[in-house]
PAZAPA-4460 file (N, C-alpha, C; in steps of 0.05 Angstrom, whole numbers, plus 32768, in hexadecimal, padded with zeros to 4 digits):
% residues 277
    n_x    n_y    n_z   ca_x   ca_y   ca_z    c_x    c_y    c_z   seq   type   mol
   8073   8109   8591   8086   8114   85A5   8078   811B   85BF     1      X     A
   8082   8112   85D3   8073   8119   85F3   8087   8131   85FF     2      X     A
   807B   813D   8610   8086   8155   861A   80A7   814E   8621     3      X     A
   80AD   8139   862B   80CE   8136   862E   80D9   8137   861A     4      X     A
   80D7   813E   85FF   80DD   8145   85E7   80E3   815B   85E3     5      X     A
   80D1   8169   85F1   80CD   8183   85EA   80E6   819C   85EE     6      X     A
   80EC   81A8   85CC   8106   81B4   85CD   8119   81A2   85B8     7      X     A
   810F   8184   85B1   8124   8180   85A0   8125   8182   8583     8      X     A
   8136   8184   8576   812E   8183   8556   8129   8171   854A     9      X     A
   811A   8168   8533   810F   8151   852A   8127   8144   8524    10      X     A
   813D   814D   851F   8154   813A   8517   8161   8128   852C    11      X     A
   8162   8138   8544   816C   812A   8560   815C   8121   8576    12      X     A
   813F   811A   8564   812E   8107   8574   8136   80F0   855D    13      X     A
   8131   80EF   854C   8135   80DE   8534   8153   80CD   853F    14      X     A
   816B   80DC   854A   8182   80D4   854C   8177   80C5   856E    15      X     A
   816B   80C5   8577   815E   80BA   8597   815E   80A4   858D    16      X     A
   8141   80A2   857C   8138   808C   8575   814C   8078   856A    17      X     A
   815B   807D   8555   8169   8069   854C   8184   805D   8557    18      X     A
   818B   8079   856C   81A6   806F   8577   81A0   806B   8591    19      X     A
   8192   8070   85A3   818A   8066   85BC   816D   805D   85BE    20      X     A
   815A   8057   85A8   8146   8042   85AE   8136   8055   85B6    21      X     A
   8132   8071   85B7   811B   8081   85CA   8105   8084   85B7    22      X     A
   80F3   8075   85C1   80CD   806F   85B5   80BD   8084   85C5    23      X     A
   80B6   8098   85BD   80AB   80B7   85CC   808C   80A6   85DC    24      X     A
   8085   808F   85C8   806C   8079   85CC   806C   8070   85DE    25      X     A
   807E   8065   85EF   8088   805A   8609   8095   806A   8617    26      X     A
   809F   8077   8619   80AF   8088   8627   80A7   808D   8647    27      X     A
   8090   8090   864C   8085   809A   8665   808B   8075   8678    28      X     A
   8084   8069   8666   8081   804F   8672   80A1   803F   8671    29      X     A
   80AF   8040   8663   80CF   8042   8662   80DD   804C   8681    30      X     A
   80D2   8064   8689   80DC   806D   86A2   80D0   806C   86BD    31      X     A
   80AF   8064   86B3   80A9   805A   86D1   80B3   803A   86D3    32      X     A
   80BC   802E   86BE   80C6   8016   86CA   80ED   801A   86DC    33      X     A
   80F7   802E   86D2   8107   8030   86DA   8100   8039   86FA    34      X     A
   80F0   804A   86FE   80E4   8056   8717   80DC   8041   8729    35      X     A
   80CB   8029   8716   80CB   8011   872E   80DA   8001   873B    36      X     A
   80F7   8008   872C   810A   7FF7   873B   811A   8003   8752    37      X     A
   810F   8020   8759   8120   802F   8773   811B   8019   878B    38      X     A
   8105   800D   8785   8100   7FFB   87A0   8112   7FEA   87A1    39      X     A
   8114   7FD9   8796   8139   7FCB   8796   8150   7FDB   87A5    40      X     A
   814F   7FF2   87A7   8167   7FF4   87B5   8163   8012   87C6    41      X     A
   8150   8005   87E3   8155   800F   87F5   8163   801F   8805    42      X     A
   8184   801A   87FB   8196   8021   8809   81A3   8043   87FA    43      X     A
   818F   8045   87E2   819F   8064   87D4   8183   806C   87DF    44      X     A
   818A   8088   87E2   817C   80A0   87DC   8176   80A7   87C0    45      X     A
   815B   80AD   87B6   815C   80B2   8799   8152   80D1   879C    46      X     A
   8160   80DA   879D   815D   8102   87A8   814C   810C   878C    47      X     A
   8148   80F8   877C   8133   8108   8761   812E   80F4   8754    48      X     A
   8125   80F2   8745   810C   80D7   8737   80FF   80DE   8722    49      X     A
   80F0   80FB   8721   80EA   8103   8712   80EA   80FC   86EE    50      X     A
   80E0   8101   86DC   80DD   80F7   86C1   80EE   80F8   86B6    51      X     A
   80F7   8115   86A8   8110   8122   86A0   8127   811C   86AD    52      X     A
   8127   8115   86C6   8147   810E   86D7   8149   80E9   86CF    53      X     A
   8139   80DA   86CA   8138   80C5   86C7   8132   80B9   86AD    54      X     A
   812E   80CF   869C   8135   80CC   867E   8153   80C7   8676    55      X     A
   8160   80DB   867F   8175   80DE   8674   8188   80C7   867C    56      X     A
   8184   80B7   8695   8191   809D   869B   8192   808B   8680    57      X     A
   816E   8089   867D   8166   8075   8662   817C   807B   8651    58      X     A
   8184   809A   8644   818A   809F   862C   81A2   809F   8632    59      X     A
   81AE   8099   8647   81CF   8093   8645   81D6   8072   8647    60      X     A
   81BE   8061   864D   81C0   8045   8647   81B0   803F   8638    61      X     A
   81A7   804E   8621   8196   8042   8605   8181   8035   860F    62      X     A
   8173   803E   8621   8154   8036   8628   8156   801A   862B    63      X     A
   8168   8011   8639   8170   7FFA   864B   816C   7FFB   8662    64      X     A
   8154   7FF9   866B   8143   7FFF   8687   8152   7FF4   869D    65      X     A
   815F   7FDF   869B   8170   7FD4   86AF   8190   7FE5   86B4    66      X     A
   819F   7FEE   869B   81B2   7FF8   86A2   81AB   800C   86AF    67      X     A
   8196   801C   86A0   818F   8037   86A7   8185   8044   86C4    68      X     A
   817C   8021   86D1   8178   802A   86ED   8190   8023   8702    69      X     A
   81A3   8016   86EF   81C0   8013   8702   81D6   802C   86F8    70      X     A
   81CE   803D   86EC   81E2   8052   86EB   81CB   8064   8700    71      X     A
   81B8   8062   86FB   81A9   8077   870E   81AC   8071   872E    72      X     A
   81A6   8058   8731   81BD   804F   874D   81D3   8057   8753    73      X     A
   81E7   8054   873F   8206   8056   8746   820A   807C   8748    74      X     A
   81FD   8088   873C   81FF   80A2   873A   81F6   80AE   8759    75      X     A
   81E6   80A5   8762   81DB   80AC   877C   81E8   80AA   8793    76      X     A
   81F3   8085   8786   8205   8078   8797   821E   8084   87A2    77      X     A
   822A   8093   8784   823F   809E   878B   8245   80BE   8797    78      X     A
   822B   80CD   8795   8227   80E1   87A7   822D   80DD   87C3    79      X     A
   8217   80C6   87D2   8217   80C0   87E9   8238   80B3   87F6    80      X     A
   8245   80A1   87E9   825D   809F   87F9   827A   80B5   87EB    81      X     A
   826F   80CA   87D8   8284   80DE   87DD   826E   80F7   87E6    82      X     A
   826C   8102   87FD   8250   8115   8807   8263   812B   880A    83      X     A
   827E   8129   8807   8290   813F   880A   82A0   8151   87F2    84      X     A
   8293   8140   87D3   8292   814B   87BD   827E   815A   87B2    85      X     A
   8264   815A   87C5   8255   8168   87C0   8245   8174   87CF    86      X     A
   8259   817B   87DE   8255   8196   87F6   8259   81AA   87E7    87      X     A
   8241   81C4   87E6   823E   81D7   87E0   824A   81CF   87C2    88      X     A
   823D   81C4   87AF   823A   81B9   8795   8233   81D3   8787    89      X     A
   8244   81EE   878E   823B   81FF   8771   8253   820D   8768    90      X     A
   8248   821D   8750   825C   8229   8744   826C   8241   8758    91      X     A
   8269   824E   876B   8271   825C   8777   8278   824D   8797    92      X     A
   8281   8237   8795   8290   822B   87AD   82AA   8231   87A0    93      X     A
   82BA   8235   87B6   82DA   8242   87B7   82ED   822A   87A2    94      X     A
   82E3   8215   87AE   82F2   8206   879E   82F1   81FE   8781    95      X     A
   82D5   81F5   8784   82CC   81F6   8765   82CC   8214   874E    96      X     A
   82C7   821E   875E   82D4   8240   8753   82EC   8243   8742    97      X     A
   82FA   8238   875A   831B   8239   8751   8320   822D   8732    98      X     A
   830D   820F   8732   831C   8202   8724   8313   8209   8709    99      X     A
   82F4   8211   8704   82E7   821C   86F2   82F9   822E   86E4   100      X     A
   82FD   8244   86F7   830F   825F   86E7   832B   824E   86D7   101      X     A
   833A   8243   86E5   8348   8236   86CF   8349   821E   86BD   102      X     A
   8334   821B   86BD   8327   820B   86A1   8323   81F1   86A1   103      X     A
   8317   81ED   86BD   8319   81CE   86C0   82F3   81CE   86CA   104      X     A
   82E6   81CB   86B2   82EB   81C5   8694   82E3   81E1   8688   105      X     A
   82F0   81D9   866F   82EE   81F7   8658   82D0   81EA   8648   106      X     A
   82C3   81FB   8639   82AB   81EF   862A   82A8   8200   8611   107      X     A
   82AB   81F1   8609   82A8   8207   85EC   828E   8204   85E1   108      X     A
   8282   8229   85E1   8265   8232   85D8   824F   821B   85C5   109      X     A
   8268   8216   85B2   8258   8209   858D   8262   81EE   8595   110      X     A
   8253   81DD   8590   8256   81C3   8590   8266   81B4   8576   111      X     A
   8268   819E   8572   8271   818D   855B   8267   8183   8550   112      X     A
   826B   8179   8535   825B   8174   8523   823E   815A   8523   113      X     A
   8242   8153   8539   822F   8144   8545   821C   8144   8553   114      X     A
   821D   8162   855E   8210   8170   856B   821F   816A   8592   115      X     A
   8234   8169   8591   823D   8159   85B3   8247   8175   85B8   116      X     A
   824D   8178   85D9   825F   818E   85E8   8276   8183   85E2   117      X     A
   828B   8196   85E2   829E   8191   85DD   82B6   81A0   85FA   118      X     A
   82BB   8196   860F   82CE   819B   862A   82E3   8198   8621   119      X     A
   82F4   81A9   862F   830C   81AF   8626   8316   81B3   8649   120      X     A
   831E   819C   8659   832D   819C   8668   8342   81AE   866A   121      X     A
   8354   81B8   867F   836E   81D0   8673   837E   81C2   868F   122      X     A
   8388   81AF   8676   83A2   819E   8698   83B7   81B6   869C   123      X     A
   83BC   81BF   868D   83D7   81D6   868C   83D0   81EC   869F   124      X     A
   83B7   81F0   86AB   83BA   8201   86BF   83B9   81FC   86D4   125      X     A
   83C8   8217   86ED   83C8   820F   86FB   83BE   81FB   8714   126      X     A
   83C3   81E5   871B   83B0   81D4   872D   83AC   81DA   8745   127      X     A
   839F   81DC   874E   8388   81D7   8769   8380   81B7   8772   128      X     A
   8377   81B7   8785   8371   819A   878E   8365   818D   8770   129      X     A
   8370   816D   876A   8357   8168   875A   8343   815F   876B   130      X     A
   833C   815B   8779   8320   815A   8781   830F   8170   8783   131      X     A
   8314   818C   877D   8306   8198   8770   82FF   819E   8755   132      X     A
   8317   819C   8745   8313   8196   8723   82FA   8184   8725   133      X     A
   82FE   8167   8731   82E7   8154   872E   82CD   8160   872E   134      X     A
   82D0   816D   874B   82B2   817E   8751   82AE   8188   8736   135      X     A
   82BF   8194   872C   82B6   81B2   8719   82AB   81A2   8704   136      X     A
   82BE   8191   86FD   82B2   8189   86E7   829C   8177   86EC   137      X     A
   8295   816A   86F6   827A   815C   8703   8263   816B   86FE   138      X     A
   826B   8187   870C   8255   819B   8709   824C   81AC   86F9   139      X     A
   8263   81AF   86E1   8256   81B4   86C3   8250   81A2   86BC   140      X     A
   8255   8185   86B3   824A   816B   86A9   822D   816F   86B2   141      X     A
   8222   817B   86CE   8207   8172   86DA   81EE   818D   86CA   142      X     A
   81FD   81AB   86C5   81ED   81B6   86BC   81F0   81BA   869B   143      X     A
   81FF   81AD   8693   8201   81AE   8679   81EB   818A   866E   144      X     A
   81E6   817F   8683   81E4   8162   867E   81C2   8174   8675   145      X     A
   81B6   8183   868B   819F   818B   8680   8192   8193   866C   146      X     A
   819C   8193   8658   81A3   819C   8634   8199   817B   8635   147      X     A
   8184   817D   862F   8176   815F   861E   817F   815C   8602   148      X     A
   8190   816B   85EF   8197   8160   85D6   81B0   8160   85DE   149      X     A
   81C4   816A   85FA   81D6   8150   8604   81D9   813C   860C   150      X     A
   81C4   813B   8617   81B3   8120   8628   81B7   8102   8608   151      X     A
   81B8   810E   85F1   81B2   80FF   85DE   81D6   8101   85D2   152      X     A
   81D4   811B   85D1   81EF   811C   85B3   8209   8119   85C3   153      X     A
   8208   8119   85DD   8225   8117   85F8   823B   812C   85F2   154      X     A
   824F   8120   85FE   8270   8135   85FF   827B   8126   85F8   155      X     A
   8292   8131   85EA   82AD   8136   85EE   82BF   8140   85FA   156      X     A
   82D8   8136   85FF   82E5   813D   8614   8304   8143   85FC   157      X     A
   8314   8157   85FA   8330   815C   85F4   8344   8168   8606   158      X     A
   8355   815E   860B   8360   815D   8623   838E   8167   860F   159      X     A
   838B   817C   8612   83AC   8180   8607   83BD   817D   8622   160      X     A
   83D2   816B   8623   83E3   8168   8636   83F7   8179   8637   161      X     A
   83F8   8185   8626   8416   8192   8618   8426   81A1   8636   162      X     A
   8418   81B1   8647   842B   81B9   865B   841E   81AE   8672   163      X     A
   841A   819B   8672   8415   818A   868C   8430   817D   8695   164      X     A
   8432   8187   86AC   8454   817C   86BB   8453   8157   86C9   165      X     A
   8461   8156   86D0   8465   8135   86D6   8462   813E   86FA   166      X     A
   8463   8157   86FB   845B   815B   8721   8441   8159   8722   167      X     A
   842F   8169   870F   840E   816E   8708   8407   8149   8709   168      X     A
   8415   813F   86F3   840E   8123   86F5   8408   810E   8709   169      X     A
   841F   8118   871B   8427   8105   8735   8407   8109   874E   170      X     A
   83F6   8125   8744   83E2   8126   8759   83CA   811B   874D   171      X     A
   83CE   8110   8737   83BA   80FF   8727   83B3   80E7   873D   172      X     A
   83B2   80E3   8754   83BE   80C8   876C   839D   80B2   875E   173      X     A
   83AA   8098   8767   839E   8085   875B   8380   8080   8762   174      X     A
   837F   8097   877D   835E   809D   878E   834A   80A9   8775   175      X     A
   835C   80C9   8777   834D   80D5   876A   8345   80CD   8744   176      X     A
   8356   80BD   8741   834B   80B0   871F   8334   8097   872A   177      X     A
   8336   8092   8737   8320   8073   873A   830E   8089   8746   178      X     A
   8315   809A   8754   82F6   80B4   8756   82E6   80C1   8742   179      X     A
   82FC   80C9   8731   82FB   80CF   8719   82E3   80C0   86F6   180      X     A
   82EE   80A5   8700   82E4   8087   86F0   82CD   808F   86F5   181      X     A
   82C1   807F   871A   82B1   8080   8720   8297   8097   871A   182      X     A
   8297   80B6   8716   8291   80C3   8712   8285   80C5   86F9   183      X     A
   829F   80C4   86EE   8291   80C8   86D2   8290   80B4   86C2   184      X     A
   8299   8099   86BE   8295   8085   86AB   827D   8070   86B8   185      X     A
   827C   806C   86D2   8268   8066   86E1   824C   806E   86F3   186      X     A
   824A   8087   86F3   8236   8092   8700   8231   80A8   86F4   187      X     A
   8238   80AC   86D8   8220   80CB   86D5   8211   80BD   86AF   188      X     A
   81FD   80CA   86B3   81EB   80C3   8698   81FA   80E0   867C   189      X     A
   8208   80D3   867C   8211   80DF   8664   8229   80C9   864C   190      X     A
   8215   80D4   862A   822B   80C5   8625   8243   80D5   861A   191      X     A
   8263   80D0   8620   8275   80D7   8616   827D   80C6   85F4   192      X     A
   827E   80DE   85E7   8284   80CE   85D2   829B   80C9   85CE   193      X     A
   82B4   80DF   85D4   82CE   80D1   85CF   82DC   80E2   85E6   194      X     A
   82F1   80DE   85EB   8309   80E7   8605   8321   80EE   85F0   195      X     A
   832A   80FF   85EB   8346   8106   85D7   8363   811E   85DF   196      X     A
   8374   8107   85E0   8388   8117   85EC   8397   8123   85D3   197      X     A
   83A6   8133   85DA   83BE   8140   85CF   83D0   814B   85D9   198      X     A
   83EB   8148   85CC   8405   814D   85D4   8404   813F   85F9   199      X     A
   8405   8129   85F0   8400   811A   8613   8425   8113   861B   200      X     A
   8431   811C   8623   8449   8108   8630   844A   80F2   8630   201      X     A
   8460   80E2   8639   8462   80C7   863E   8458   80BC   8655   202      X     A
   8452   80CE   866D   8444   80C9   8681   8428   80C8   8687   203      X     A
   8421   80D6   8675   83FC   80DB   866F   83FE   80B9   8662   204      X     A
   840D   80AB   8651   840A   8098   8649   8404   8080   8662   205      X     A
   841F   8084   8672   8425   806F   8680   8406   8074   8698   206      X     A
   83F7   808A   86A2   83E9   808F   86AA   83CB   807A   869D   207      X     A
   83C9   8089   8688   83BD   8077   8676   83B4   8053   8678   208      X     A
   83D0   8055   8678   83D5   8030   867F   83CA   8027   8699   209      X     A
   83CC   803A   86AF   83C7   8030   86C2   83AA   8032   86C8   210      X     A
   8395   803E   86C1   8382   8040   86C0   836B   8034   86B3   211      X     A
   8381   8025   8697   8370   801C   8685   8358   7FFF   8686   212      X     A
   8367   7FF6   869F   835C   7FE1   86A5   833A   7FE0   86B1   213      X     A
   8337   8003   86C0   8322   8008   86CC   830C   8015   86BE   214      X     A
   8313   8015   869C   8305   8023   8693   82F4   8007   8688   215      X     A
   82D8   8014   8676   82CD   8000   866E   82DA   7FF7   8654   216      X     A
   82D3   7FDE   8648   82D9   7FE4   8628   82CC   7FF9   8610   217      X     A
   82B1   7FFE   8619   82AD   801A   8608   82C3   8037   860F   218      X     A
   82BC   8038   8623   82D4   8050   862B   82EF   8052   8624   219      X     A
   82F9   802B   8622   831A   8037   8613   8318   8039   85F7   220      X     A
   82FE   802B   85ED   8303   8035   85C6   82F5   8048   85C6   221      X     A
   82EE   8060   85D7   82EC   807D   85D0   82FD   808C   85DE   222      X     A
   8319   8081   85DF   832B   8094   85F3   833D   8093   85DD   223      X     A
   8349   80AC   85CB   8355   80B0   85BA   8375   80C0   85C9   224      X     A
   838D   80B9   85B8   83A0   80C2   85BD   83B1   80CB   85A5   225      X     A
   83AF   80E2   85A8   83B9   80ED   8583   83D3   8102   858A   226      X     A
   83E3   8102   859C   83F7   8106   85A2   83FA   8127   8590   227      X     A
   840E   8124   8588   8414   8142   8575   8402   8142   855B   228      X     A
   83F1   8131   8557   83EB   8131   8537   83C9   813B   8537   229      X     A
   83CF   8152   8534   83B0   8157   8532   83A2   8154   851C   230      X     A
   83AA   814E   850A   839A   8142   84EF   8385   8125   84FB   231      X     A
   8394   8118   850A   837C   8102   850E   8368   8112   851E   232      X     A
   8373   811F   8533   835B   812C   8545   8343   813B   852E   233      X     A
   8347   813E   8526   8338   814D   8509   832F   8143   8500   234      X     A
   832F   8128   84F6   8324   8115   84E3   8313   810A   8503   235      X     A
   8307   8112   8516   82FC   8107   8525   82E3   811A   8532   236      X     A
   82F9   8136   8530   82E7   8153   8536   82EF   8165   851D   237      X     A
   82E2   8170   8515   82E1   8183   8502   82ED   8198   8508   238      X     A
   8305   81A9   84FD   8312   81BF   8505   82FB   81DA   850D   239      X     A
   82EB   81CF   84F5   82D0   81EB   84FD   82C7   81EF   8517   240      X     A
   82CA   81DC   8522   82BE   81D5   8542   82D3   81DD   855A   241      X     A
   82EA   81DF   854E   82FD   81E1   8563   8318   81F6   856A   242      X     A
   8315   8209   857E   832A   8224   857D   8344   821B   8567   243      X     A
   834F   8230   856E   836E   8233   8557   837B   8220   8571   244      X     A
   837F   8222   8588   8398   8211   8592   8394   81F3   8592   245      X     A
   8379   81EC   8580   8375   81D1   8575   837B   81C7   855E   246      X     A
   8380   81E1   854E   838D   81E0   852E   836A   81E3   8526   247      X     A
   8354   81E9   853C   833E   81F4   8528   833B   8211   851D   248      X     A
   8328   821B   8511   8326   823A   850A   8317   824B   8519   249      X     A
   830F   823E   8535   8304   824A   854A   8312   8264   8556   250      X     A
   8312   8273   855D   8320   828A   856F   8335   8278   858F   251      X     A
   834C   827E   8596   834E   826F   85B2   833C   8271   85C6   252      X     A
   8341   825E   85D2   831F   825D   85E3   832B   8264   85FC   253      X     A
   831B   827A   860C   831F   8281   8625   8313   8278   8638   254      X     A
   8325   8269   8646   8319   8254   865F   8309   8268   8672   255      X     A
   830C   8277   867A   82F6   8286   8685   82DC   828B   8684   256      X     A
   82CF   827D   8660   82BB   8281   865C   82A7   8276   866A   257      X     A
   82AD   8251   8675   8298   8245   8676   8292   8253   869A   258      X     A
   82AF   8256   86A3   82A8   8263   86C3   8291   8274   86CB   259      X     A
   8294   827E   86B6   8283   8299   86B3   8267   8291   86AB   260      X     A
   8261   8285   869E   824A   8278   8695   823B   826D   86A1   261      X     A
   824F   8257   86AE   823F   8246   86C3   823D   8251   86E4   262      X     A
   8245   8269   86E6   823A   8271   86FB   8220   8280   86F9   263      X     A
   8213   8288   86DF   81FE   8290   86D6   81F1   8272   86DA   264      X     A
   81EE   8266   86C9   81E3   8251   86C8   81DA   8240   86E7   265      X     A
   81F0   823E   86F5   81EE   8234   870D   81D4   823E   871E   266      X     A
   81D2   8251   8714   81BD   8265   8726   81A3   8253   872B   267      X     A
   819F   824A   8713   8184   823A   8710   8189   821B   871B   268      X     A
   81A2   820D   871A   81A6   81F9   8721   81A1   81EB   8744   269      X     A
   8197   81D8   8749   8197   81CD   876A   81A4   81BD   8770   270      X     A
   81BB   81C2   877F   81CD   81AB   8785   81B6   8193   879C   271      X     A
   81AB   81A0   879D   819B   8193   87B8   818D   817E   87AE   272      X     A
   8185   8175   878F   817C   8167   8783   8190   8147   877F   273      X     A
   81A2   8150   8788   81BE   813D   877E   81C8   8130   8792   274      X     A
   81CC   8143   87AD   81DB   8135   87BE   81C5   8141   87D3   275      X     A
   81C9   812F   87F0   81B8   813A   8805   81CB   8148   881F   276      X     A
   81EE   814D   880E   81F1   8163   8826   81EF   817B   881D   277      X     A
***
């Protein structure tokens, strides 16, 4: 085990190795090849490079040195032509504030049986621009990404539609989802393991449809739709893992928690590492 290890349990280096290919033997040399390819592309800014920031690319493209330096591209990439999503990139910007407190995204403490975070979007509250939801959630994705046995075991995402209105829907606009895509299915080093809705409307569907084309094919066979029936959601997450308004035996989860949290957390975080405004 080499120091970028360091902190994991022998079970979820074991799970590295066999599900993303990570050889602790190569490892140093794994990422300076990725490092040699910044020269190829002149035209990004690579605002960090570093070992640990360029690990976790590898381990969201299975130590596929070539993917791993085109998400590390595109991630940079996509800082630089949106420089207005990550203006004042912290937990205590007004906007991102906003959207935090009402639960965009919720995070629940205990993970799942796999060891993944488990986000709990809250479409049912009140909205604010989504282009700050994006922010918000962008910006827990970025300090939670720092958890190296996330870096490996990824998220989940559960998403209940149940009082999401067809007005809330209509500001879903076709910008902010291809912003949305871009963000997170294309430019951040994380792997998602599944996306799962409940109690979705007929419009979350038709939404759905329209989007589906821009996703990849891994992303639509881990985008689950279990409508009112939470028995499948279960046979996929364990009730143990998940509050009572999931049908788990968790306590209801108070979206306030993660606000609160991650403005602690934030403290230590540098937006300045990410973007250069």
């Amino acid at each position: 085990m080499t120091h970028l290890q360091a902190g994991l349990s022998p079970e979820t280096i074991e799970k590295a190795r066999l599900e993303l290919n990570e050889n602790p033997d190569i490892l140093h040399q794994d990422i300076q090849q990725v490092r040699d390819m910044i020269i190829t592309r002149p035209d990004i800014g690579f605002l960090r490079t570093d070992d640990a920031f360029i690990l976790r690319f590898l381990r969201a493209r299975k130590f596929h040195q070539t993917e791993a330096f085109r998400l590390l591209a595109q991630y940079f990439q996509y800082r630089q032509l949106n420089l207005d999503m990550f203006k004042n990139f912290k937990a205590d910007d007004p906007g991102i504030k906003r959207a935090l407190t009402d639960g965009f995204p919720g995070v629940l403490e205990n993970r799942d049986h796999c060891g993944r975070k488990i986000l709990l979007p809250s479409p049912a509250a009140p909205w604010g621009p989504s282009h700050d939801i994006l922010r918000a959630i962008l910006l827990s994705l970025e300090v939670l990404i720092e958890d190296q046995e996330l870096q490996i075991n990824g998220f989940i995402l559960i998403i209940d539609w149940s009082n999401f209105s067809f007005k809330q829907a209509s500001k879903l606009t076709p910008s902010i989802l291809k912003l949305a895509i871009e963000g997170l299915q294309d430019s951040f080093p994380a792997r998602f393991g599944g996306v799962h809705f409940v109690n979705q409307p007929w419009y979350i569907h038709a939404l759905y449809t329209l989007i589906k084309p821009f996703l990849k094919d891994k992303t639509r066979k881990r985008i689950f739709l279990h409508g009112n029936n939470l028995n499948s959601l279960h046979q996929l997450i364990h009730p143990e893992c998940l509050p009572s308004e999931f049908g788990g035996t968790l306590p209801p989860y108070d979206m306030g928690t993660w606000a609160r949290t991650l403005q602690l957390q934030s403290c230590s975080f540098k937006s300045s590492d990410f973007t250069s405004s």
